[in-house]
N, C-alpha and C positions, 0 to 999 in steps of 0.2 A: 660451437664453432670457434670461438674466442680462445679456448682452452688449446684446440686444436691447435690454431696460429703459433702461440705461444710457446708449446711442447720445441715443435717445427723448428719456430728461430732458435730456441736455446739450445739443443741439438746440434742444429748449425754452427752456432756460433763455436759452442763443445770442440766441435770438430776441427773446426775453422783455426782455433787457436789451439790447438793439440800439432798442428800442422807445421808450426813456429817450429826454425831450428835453434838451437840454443849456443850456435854459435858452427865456425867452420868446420868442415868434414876433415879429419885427419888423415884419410885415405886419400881426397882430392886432392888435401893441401900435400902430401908425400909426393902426388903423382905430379902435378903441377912442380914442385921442387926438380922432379927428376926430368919434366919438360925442358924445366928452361935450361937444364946444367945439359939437354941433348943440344939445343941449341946454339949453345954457348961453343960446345964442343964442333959442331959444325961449322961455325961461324957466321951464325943466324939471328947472333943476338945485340942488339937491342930490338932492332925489330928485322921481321924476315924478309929474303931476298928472294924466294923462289912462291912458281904461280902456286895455288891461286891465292895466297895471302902476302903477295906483295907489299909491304910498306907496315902490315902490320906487325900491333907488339907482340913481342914471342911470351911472356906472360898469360896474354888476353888468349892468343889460340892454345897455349895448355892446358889454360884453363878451361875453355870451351870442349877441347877435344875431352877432359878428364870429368868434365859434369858430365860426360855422355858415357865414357866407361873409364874404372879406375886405372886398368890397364891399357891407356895408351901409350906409357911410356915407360 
């Protein structure tokens, strides 16, 4: 049973750290780039005027929108 435990965490842990990125997505970072320059271009930037992200930074939402898909921008 001890063995069993064992296999179990190391496995996990395998996985767990296989999981690590080894640094920023170049896709997100391109798309996040092309957020803020949509931004900038509308006149939303440093941070946005219109609902529903009032007040926030136009960085932090391209960011958010482009961890969710690379083409949002």
């Amino acid at each position: 049973m001890r063995y069993v435990k064992t296999v179990v965490l190391a496995v996990s842990l395998v996985n767990i750290l296989g999981c690590e990125s080894s640094g920023p997505d170049p896709k997100v970072e391109a798309c996040v780039s092309r957020g803020v320059s949509y931004f900038k271009q509308v006149g939303s930037y440093p941070t946005l005027k219109s609902s529903p992200n009032i007040g926030r930074e136009a960085e932090d939402v391209a960011r958010e929108r482009c961890n969710r898909t690379t083409t949002a921008f």
